[in-house]
ROPATOR-433827 format. One record per atom (N, C-alpha, C): x, y, z; atom name; residue in one letter; residue number from 1. Coordinates in nm, 3 decimals, always signed. Example, Ala and Ser with C-alpha at 12.3 -4.5 7.8 and 13.67 -1.06 7.14 Angstrom:
residues 2
+---------+---------+---------+-------+--------+-----+
:    east :   north :      up : atome : residu : num :
+---------+---------+---------+-------+--------+-----+
:  +1.319 :  -0.569 :  +0.780 :     N :      A :   1 :
:  +1.230 :  -0.450 :  +0.780 :    CA :      A :   1 :
:  +1.320 :  -0.330 :  +0.780 :     C :      A :   1 :
:  +1.285 :  -0.225 :  +0.708 :     N :      S :   2 :
:  +1.367 :  -0.106 :  +0.714 :    CA :      S :   2 :
:  +1.290 :  +0.003 :  +0.787 :     C :      S :   2 :
+---------+---------+---------+-------+--------+-----+
***
This chain:
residues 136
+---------+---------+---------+-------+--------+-----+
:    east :   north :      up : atome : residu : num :
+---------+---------+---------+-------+--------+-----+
:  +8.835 : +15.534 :  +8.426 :     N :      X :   1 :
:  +8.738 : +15.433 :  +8.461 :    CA :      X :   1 :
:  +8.753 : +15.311 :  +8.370 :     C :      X :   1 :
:  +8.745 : +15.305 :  +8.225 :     N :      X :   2 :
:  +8.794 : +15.228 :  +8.161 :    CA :      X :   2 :
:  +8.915 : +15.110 :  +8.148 :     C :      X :   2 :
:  +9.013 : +15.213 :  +8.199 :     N :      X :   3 :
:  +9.152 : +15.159 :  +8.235 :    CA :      X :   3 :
:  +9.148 : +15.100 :  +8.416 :     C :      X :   3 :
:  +9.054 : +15.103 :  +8.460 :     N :      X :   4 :
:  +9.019 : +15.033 :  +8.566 :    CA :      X :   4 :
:  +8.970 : +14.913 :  +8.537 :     C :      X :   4 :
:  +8.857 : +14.858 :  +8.462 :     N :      X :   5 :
:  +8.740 : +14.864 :  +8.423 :    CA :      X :   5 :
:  +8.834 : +14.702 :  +8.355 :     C :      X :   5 :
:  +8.886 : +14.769 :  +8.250 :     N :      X :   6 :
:  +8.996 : +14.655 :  +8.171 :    CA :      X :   6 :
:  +9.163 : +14.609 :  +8.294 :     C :      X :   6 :
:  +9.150 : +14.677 :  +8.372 :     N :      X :   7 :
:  +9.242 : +14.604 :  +8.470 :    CA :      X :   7 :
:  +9.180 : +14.488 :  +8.551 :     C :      X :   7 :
:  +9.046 : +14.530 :  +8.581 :     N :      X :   8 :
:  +9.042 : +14.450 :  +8.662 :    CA :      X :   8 :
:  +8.971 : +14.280 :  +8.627 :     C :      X :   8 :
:  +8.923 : +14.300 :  +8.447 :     N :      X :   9 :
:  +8.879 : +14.227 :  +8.334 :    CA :      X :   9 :
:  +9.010 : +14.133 :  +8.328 :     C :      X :   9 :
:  +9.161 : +14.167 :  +8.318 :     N :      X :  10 :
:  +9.257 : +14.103 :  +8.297 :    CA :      X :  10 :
:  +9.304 : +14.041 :  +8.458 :     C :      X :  10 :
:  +9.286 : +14.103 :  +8.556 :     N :      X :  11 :
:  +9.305 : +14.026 :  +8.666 :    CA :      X :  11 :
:  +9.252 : +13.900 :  +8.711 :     C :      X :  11 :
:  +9.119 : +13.923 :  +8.683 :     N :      X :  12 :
:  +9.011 : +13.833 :  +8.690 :    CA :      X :  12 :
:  +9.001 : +13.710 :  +8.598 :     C :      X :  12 :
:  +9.080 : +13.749 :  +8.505 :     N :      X :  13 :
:  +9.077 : +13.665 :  +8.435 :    CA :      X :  13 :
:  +9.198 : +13.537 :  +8.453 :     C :      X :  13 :
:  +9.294 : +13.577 :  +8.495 :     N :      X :  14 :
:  +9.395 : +13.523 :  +8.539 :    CA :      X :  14 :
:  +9.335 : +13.376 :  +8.616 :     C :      X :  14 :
:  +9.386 : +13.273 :  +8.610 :     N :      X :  15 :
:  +9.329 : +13.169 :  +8.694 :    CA :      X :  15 :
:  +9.410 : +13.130 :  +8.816 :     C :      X :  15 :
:  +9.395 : +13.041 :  +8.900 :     N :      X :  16 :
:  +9.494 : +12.996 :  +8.961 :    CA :      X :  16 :
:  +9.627 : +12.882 :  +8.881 :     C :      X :  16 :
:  +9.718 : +12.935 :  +8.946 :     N :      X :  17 :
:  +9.806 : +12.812 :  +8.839 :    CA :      X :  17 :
:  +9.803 : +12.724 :  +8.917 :     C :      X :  17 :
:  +9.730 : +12.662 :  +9.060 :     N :      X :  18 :
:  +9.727 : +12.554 :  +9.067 :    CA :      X :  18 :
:  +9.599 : +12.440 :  +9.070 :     C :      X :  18 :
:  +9.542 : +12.492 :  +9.006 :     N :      X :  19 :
:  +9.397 : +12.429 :  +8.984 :    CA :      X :  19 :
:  +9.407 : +12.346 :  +8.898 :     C :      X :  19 :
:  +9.374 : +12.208 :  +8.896 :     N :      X :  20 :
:  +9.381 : +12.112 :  +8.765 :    CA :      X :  20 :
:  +9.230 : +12.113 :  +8.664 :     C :      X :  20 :
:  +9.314 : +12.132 :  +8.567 :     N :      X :  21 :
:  +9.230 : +12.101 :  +8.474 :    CA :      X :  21 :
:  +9.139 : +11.984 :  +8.439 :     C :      X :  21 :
:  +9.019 : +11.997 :  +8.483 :     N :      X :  22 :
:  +8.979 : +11.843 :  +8.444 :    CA :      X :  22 :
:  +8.988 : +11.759 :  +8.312 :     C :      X :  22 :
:  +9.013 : +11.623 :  +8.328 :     N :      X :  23 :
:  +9.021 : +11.569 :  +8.220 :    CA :      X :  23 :
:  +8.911 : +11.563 :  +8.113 :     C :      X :  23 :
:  +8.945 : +11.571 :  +7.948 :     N :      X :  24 :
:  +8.823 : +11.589 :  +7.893 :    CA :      X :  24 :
:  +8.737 : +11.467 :  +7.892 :     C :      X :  24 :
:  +8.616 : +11.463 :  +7.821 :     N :      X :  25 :
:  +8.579 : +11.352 :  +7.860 :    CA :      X :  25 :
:  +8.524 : +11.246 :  +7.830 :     C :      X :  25 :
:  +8.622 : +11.257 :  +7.679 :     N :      X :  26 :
:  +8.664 : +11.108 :  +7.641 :    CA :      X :  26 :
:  +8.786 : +11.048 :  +7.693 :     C :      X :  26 :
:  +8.849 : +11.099 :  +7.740 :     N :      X :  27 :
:  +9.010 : +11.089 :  +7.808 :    CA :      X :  27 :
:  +8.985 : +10.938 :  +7.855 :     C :      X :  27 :
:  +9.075 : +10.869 :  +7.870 :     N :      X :  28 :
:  +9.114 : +10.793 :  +7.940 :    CA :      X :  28 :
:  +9.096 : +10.775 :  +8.064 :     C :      X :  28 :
:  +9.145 : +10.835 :  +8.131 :     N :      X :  29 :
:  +9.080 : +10.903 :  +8.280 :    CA :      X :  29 :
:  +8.974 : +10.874 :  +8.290 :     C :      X :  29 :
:  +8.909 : +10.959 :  +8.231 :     N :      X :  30 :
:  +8.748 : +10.999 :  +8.257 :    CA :      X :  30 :
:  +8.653 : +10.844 :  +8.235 :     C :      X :  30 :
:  +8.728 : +10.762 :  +8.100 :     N :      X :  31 :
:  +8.675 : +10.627 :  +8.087 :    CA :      X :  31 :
:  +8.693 : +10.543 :  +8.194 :     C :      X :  31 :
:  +8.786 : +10.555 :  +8.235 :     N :      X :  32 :
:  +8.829 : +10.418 :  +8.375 :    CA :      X :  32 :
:  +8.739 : +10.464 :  +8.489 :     C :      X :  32 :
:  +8.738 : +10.621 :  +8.552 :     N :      X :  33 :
:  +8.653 : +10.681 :  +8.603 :    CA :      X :  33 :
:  +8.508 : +10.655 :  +8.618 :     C :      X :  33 :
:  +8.468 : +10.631 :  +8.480 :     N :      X :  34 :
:  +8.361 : +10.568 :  +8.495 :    CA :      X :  34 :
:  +8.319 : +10.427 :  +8.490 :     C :      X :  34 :
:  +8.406 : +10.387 :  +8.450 :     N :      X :  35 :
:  +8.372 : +10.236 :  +8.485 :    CA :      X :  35 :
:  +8.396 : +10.202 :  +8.618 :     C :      X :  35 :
:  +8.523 : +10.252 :  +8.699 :     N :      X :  36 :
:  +8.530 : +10.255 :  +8.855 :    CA :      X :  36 :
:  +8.411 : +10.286 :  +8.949 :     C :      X :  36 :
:  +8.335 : +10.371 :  +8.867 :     N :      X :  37 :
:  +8.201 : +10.418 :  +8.948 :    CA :      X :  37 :
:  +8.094 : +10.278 :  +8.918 :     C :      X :  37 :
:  +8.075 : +10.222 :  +8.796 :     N :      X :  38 :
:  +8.011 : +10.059 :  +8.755 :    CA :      X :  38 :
:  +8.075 :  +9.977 :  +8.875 :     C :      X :  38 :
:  +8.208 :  +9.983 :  +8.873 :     N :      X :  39 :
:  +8.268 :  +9.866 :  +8.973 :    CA :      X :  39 :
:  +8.157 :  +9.907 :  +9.147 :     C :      X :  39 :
:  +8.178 : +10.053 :  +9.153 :     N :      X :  40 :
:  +8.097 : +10.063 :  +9.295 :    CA :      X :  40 :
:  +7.994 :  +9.977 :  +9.296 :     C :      X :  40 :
:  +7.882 : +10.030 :  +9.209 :     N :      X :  41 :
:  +7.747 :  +9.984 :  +9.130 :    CA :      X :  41 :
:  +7.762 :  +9.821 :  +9.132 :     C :      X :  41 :
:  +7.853 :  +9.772 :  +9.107 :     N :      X :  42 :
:  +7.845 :  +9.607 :  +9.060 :    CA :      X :  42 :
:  +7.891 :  +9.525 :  +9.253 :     C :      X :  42 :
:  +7.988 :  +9.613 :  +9.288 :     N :      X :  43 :
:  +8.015 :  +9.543 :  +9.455 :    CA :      X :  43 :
:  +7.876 :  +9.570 :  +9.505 :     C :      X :  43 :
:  +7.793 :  +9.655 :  +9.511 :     N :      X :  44 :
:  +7.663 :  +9.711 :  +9.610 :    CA :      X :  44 :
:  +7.574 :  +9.594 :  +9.547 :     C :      X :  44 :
:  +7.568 :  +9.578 :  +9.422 :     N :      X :  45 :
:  +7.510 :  +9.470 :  +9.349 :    CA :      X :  45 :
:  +7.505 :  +9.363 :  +9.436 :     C :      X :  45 :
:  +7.635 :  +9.292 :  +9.393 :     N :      X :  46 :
:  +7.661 :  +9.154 :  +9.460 :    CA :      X :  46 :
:  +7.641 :  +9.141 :  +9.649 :     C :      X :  46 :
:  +7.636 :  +9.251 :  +9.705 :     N :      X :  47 :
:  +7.615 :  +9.239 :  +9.860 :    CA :      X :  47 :
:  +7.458 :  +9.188 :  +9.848 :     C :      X :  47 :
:  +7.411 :  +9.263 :  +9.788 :     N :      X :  48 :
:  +7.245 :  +9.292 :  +9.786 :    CA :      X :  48 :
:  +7.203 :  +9.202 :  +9.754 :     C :      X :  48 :
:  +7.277 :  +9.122 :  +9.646 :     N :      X :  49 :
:  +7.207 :  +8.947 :  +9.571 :    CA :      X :  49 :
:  +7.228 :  +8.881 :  +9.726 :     C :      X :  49 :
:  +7.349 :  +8.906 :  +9.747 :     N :      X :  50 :
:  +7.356 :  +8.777 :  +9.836 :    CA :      X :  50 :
:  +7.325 :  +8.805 : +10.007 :     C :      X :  50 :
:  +7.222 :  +8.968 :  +9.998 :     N :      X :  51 :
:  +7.136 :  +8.931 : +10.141 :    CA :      X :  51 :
:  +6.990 :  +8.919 : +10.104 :     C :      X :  51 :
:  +6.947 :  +8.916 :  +9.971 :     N :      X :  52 :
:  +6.872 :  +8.866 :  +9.924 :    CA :      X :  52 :
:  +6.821 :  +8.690 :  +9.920 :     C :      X :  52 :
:  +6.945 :  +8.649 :  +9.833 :     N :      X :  53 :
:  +6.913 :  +8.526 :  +9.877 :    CA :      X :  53 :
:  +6.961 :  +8.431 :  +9.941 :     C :      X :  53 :
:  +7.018 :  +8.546 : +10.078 :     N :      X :  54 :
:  +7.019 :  +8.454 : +10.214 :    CA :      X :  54 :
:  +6.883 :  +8.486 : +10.255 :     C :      X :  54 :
:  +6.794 :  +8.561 : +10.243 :     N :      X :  55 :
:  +6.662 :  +8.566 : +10.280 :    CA :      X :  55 :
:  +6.584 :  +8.478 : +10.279 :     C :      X :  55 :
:  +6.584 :  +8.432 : +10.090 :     N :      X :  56 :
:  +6.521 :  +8.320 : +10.026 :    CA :      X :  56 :
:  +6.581 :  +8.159 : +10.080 :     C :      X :  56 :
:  +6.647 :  +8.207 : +10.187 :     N :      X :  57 :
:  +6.728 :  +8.044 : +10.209 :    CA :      X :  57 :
:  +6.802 :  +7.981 : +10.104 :     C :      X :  57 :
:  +6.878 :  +8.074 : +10.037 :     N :      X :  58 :
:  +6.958 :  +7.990 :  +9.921 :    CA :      X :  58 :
:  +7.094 :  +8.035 :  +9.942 :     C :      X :  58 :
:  +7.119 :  +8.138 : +10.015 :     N :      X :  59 :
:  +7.270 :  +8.117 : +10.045 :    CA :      X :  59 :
:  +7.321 :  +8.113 : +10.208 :     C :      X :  59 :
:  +7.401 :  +8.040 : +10.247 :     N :      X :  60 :
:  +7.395 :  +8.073 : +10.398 :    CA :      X :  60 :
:  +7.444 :  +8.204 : +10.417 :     C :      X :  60 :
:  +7.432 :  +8.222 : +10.579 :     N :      X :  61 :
:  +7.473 :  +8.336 : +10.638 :    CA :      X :  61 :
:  +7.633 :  +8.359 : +10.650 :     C :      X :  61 :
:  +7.759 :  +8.267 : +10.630 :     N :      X :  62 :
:  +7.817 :  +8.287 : +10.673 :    CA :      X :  62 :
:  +7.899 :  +8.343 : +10.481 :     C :      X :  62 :
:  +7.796 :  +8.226 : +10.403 :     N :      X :  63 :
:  +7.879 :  +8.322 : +10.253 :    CA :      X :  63 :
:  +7.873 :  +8.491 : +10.273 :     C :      X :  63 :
:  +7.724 :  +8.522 : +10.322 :     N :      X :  64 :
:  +7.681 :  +8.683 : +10.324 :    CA :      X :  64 :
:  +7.797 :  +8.743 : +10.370 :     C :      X :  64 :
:  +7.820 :  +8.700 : +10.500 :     N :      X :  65 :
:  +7.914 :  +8.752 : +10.557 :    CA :      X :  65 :
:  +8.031 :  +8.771 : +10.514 :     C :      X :  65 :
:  +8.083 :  +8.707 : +10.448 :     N :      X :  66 :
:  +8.234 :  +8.662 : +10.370 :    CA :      X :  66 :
:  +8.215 :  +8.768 : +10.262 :     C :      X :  66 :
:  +8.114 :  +8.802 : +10.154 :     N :      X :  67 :
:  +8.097 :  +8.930 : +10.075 :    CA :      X :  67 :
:  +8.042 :  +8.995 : +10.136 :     C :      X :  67 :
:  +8.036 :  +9.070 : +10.221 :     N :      X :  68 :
:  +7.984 :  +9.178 : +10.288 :    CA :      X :  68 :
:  +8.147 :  +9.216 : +10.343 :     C :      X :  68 :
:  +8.198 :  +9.104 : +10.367 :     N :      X :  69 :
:  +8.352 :  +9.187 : +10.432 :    CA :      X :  69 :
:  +8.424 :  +9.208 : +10.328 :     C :      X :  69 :
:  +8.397 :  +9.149 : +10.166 :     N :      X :  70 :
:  +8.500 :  +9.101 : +10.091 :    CA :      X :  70 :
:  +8.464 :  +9.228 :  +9.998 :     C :      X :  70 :
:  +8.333 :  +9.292 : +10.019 :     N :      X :  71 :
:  +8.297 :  +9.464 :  +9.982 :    CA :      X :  71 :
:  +8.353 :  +9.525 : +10.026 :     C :      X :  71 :
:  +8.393 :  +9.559 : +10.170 :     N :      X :  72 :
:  +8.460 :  +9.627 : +10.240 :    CA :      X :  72 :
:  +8.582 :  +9.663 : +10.176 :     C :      X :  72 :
:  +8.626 :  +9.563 : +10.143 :     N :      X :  73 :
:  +8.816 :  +9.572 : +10.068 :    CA :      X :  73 :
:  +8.784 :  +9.648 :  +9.994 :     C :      X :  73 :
:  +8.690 :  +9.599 :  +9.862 :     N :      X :  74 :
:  +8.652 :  +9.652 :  +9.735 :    CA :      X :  74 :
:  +8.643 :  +9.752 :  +9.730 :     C :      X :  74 :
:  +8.510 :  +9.766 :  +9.795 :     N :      X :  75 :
:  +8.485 :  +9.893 :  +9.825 :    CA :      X :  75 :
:  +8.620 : +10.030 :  +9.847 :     C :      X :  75 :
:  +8.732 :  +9.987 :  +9.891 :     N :      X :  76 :
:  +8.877 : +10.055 :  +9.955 :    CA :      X :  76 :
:  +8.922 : +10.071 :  +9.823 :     C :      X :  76 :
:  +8.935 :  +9.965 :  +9.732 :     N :      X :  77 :
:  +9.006 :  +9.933 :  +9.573 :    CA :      X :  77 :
:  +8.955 : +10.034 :  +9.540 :     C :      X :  77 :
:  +8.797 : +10.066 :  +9.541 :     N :      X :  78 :
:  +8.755 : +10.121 :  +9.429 :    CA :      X :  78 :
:  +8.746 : +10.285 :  +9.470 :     C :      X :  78 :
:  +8.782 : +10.319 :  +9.582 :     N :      X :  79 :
:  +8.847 : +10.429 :  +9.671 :    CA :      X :  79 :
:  +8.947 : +10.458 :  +9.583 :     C :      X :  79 :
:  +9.048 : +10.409 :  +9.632 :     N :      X :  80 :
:  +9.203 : +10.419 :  +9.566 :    CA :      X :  80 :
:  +9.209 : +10.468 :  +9.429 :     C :      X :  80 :
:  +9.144 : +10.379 :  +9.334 :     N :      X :  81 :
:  +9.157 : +10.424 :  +9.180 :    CA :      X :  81 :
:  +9.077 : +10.597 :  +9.194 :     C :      X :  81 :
:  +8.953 : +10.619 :  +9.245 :     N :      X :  82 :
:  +8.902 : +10.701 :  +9.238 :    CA :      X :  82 :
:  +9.042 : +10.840 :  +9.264 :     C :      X :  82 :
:  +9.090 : +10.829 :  +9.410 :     N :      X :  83 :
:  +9.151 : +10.903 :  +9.456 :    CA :      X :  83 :
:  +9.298 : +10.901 :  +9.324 :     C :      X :  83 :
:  +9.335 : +10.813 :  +9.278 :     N :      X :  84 :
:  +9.403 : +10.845 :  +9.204 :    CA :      X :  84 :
:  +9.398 : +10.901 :  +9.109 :     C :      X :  84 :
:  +9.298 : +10.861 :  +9.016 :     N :      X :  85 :
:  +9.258 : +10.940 :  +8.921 :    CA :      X :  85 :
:  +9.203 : +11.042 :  +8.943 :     C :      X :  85 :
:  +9.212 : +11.103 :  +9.042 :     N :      X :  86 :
:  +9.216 : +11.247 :  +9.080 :    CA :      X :  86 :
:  +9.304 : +11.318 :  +9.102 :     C :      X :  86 :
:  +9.457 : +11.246 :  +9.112 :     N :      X :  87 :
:  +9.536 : +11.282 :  +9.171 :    CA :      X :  87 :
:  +9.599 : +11.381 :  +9.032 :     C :      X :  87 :
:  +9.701 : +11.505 :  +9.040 :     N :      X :  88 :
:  +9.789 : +11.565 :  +8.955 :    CA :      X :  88 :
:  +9.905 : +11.466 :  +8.861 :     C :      X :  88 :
:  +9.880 : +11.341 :  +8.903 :     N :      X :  89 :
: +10.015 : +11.271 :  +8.818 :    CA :      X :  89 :
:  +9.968 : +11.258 :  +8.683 :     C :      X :  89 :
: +10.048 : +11.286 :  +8.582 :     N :      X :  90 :
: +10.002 : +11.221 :  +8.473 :    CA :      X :  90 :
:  +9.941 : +11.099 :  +8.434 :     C :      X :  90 :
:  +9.885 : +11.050 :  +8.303 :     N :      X :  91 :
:  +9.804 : +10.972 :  +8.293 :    CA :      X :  91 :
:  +9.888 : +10.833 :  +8.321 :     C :      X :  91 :
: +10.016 : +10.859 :  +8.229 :     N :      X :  92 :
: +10.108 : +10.735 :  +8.272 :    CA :      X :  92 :
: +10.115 : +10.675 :  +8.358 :     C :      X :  92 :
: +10.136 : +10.799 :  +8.507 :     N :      X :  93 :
: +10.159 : +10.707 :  +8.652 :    CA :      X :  93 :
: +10.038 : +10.656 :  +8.724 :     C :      X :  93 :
:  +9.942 : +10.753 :  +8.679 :     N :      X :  94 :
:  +9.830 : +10.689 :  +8.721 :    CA :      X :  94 :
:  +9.827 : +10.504 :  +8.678 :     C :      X :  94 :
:  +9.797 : +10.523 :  +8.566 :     N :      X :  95 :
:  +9.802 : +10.380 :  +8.532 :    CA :      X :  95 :
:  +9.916 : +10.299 :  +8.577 :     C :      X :  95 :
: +10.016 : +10.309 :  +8.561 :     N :      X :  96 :
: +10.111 : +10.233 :  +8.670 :    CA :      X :  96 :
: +10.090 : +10.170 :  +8.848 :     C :      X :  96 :
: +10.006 : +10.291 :  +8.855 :     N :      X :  97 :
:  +9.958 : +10.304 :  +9.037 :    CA :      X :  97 :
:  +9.848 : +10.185 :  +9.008 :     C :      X :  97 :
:  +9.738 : +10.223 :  +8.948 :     N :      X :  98 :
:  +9.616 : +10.152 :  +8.948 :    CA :      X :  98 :
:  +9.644 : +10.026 :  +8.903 :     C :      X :  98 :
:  +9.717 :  +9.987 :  +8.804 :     N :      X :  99 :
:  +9.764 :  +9.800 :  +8.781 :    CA :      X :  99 :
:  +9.821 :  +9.789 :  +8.917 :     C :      X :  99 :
:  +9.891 :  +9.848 :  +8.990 :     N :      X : 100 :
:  +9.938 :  +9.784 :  +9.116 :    CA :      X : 100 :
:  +9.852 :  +9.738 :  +9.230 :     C :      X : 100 :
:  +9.752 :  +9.802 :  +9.199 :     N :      X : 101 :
:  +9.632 :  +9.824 :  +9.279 :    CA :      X : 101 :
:  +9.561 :  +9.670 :  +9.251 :     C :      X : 101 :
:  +9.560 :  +9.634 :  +9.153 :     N :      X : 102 :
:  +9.452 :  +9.530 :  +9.091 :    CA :      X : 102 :
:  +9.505 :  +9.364 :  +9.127 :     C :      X : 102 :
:  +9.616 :  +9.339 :  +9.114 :     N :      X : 103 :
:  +9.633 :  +9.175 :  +9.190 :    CA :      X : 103 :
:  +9.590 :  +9.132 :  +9.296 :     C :      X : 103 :
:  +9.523 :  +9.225 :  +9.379 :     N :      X : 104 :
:  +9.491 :  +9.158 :  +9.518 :    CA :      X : 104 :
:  +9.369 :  +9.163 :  +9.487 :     C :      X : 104 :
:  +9.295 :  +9.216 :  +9.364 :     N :      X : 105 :
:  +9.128 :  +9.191 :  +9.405 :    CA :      X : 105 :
:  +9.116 :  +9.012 :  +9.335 :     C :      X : 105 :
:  +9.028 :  +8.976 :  +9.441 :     N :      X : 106 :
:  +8.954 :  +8.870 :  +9.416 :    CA :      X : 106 :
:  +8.854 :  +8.819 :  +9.454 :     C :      X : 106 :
:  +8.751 :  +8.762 :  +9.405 :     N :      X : 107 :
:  +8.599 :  +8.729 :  +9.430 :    CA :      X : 107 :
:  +8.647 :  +8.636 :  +9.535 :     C :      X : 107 :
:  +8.571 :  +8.647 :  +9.651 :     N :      X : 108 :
:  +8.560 :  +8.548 :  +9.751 :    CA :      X : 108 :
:  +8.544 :  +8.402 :  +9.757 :     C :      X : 108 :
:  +8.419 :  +8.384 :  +9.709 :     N :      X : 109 :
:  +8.408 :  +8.232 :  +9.717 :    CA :      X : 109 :
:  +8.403 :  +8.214 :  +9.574 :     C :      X : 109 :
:  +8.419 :  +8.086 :  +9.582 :     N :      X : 110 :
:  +8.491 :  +7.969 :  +9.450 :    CA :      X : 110 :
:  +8.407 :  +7.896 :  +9.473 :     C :      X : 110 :
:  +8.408 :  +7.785 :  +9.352 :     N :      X : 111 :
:  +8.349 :  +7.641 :  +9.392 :    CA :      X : 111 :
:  +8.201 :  +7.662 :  +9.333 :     C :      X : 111 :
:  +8.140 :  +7.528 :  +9.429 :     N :      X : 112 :
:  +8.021 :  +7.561 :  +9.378 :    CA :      X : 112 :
:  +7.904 :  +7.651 :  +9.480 :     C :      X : 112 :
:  +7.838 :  +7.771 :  +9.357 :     N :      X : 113 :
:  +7.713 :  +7.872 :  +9.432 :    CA :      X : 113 :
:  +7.609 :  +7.905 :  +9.368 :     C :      X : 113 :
:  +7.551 :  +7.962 :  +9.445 :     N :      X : 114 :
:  +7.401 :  +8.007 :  +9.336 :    CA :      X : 114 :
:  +7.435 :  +8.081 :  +9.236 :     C :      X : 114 :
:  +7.344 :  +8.051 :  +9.150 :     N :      X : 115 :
:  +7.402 :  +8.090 :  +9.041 :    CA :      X : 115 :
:  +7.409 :  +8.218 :  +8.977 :     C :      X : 115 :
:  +7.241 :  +8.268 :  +9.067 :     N :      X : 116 :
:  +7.231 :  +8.432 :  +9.066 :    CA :      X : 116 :
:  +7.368 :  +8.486 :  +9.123 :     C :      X : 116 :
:  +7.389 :  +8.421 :  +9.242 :     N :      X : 117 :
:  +7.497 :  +8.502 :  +9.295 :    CA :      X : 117 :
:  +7.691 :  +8.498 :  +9.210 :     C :      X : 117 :
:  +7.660 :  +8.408 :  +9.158 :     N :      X : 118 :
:  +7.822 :  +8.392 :  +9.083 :    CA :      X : 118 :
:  +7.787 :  +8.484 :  +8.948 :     C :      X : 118 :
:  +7.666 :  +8.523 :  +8.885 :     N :      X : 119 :
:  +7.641 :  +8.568 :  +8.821 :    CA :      X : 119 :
:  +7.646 :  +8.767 :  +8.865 :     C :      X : 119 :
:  +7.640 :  +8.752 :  +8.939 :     N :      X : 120 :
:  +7.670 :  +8.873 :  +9.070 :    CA :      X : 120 :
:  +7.786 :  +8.920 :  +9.051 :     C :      X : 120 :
:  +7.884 :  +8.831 :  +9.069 :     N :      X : 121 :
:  +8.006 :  +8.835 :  +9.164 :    CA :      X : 121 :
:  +8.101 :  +8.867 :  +8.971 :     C :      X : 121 :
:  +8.062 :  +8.753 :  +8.895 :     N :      X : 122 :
:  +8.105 :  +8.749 :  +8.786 :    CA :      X : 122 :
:  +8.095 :  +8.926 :  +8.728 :     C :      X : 122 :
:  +8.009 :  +8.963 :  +8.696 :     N :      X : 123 :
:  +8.010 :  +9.128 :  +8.707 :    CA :      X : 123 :
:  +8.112 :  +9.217 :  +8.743 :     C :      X : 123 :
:  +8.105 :  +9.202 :  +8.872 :     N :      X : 124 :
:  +8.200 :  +9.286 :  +8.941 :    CA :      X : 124 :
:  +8.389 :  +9.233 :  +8.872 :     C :      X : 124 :
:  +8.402 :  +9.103 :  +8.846 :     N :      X : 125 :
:  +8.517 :  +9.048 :  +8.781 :    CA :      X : 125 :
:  +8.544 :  +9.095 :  +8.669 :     C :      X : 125 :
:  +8.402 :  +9.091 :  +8.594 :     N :      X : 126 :
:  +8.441 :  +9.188 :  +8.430 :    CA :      X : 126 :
:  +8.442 :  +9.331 :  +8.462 :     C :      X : 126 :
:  +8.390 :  +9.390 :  +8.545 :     N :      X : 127 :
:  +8.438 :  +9.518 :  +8.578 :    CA :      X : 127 :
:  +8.565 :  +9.537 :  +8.614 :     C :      X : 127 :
:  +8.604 :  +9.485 :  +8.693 :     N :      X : 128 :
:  +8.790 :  +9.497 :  +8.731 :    CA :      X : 128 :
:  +8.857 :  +9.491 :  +8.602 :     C :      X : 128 :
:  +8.786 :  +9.334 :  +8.493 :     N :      X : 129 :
:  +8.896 :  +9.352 :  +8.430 :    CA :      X : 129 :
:  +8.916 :  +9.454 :  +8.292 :     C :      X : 129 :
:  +8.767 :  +9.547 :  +8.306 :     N :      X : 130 :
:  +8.734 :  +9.655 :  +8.191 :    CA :      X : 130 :
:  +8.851 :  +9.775 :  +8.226 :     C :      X : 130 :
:  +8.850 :  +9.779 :  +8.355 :     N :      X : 131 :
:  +8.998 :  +9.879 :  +8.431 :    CA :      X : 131 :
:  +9.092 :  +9.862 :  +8.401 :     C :      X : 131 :
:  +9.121 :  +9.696 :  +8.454 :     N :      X : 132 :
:  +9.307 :  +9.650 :  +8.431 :    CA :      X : 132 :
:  +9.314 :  +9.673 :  +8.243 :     C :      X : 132 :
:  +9.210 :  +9.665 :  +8.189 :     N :      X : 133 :
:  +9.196 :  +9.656 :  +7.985 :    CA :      X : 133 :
:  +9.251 :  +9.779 :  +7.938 :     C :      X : 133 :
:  +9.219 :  +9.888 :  +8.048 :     N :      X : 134 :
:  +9.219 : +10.090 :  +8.018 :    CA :      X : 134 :
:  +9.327 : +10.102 :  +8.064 :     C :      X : 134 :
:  +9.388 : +10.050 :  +8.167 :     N :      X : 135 :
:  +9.563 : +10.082 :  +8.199 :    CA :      X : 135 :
:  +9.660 : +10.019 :  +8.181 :     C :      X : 135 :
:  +9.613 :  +9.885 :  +8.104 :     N :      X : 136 :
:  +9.730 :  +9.846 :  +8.060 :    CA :      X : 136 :
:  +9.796 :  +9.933 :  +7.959 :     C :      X : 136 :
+---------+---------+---------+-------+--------+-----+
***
């Protein structure tokens, strides 16, 4: 019974060898990880300022529209890093993947805007560039 008992203690114990280990969680990983989750937090932000104050009559409808689609992308960016940094590659390629990822983001409108809202948008910019800072 014993020798059962301790067989089946050592079987059990065995893990899968293909299960990843999560990263610890000061890691690197785990830092960009969370700031990628801020980046979500900061795009939902900036939609929300600016159907806010298209409400207040301070931004038109067609800026809303232009960040509401220009989330959409983001929103995909901030997909991608997620899914990567989930992915089995080491930390290296990850970061290689995710700088590749980052030249095409850009804040929509330019010029002159409200100021809540560039103050919005500005956010979400220092968030990207707290990412591109962790993989370089």
């Amino acid at each position: 019974m014993k020798r059962v008992l301790i067989a089946c203690l050592l079987l059990s114990s065995c893990g899968n060898p293909t299960v990843q280990t999560p990263a610890p969680p000061n890691s690197p990983q785990t830092q960009v990880l969370n700031i990628d989750k801020t980046l979500a937090d900061s795009i939902n932000a900036a939609v929300k300022t600016a159907i806010s104050l298209r409400n207040q009559g301070q931004v038109s409808a067609a800026d809303v529209n232009t960040i509401e689609n220009w989330a959409k992308a983001a929103a995909i960016l901030d997909d991608q890093i997620a899914t990567e940094l989930g992915s089995a590659d080491p930390w290296t390629v990850q970061k290689q993947k995710i700088l590749l990822l980052l030249p095409g983001f850009q804040i929509p409108i330019t010029g002159t805007i409200n100021q809540t809202l560039a103050a919005s948008l500005a956010a979400v910019t220092t968030t990207v560039n707290l990412i591109r800072a962790q993989v370089q």
